[in-house]
Phi, psi and omega in degrees: 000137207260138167279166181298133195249137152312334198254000181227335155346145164211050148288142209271147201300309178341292165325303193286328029084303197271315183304314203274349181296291199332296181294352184265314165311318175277354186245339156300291187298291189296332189047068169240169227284127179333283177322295175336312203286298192317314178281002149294324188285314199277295195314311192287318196290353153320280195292309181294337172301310163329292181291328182293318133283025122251040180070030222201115218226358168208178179275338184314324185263017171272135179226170185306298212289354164317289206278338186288319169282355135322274164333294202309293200295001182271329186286340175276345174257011191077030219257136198258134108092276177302296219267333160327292231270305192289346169298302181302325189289001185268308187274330176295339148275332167314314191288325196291306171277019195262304155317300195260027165252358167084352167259011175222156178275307216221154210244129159283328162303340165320120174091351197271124177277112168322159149330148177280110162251173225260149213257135192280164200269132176295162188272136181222138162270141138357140171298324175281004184262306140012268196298318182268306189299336190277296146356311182250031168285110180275126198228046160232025166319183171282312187275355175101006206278342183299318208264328178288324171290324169305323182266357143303282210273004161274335183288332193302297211276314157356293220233326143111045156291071194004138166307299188310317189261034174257319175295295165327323203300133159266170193287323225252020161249074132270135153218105200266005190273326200251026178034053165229182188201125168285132177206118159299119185258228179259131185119315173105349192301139165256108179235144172258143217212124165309140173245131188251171232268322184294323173263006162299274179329290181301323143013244172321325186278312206297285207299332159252346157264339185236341192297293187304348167271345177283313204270031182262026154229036179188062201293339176248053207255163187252353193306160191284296182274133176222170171286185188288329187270020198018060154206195217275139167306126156295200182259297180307281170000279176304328205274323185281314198273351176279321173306298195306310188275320180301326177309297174332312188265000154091020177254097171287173157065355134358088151211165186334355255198307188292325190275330149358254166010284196290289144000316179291278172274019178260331168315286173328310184333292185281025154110000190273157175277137219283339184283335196281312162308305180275322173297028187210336168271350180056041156256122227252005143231132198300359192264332167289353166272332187297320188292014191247350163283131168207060189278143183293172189271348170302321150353298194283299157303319168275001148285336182294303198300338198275327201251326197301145146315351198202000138021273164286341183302174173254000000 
């Protein structure tokens, strides 16, 4: 497929005519940006390139499989992912404003699903960026609030929890005698998740030296982590104080969310198998656990020979 030329094109004044009513709606009514508009322009005008071999002379005579072997000829020429999915978010408005201006009966887009685009790898620090952000927690405030930042961001990293399910988490899902920690998930779904003896420990301390003095007007609230005023952590809250120690330990870019992450893929490092990472990430399906793996293939191999029934054969 030739991309559109202006000057050699014979797309019909209709056609064109309907595009540029688009683009002036979209750059009035919507007020989106000269680029945008340009890159609307080239997608549709793309597109009427398309139609014009195949002899197709109005939109009215556009049906789904139109648009669909269309994509299929953007993927046969190589055209990646990304720029499909905005061609198609491209054509797909056009119809869309095309429908409710009353100029077409039927949206050809309707039901066609854009490209699978390919889901980017979260950014994860280091055990020692970890290890330096724990560390560099300043723990003489007066109110504790240094042994309460600590005893977050050791639960973070612990246990790969959600921000929601960190702000929730109550004293009585600790159960430090068997090093586990109940975390309410999406859903409401309940999973049980090992917790290890360092964030156990800040816990314990947060939860006997400082908890009772933030909660000393609100003696029965049961949540764990509390504000300065004793009462429940915010989203923000939380997101400030990982930002504020991270910031400190010369680690930008931080927030509750990254020790998930790290939590995630330092476990895959070290060898845990992706069913045990999910089910302790509470996902319900494995292909979202699967992106935190970049195991080699000798790796690969050696699970196969240690586990395949025939493995080992010769």
């Amino acid at each position: 497929m030739t991309p559109f030329d202006e000057n050699t094109a014979t797309e019909s004044p209709s056609m064109d005519s309907s595009i540029e009513a688009f683009l002036d709606w979209a750059a009035i009514e919507k007020g989106l940006s000269t680029n945008t508009i340009a890159a609307y322009r080239k997608d549709l005008r793309d597109f009427i390139c398309h139609l014009d071999g195949k002899a197709i002379t109005g939109f009215e005579n556009i049906e789904p499989v139109t648009i669909a072997g269309y994509l299929r000829e953007l993927t046969e020429i190589g055209l990646s992912s990304r720029s499909i999915a905005r061609k198609m978010s491209s054509i797909r408005s056009f119809f869309k404003f095309m429908l409710t201006e009353g100029l077409l009966d039927k949206n050809p887009t309707e039901g066609l699903k854009p490209p699978k685009l390919p889901q980017p790898l979260p950014d994860v620090i280091t055990t020692e960026q970890v290890d330096n952000i724990l560390e560099t927690i300043y723990l003489g405030d007066s109110r504790g609030l240094g042994i309460r930042d600590r005893a977050i961001i050791e639960t973070l990293y612990a246990t790969g929890a959600r921000e929601s399910e960190i702000i929730n988490m109550e004293t009585s899902d600790i159960y430090e005698d068997i090093g586990f920690v109940r975390i309410i998930g999406k859903g409401n779904k309940e999973r049980l998740v090992p917790i290890n003896n360092s964030a156990l420990h800040w816990i314990g301390r947060y939860i006997r030296d400082v908890r009772p003095r933030l909660m000393a007007k609100f003696r029965r609230i049961p949540l764990i982590f509390l504000t300065y005023r004793g009462k429940k952590l915010s989203r923000m809250g939380l997101f400030n104080i990982v930002k504020k120690w991270s910031e400190a330990a010369g680690v930008p870019e931080v927030h509750p969310h990254t020790f998930r992450h790290a939590f995630a893929t330092h476990l895959v490092d070290g060898g845990a198998d992706l069913r045990s990472v999910q089910e302790m990430l509470g996902h319900s399906d494995i292909s979202s656990t699967q992106i935190y793996t970049n195991l080699s293939r000798n790796y690969l191999k050696d699970v196969y020979r240690k586990f395949h029934p025939r493995g080992s054969a010769k």
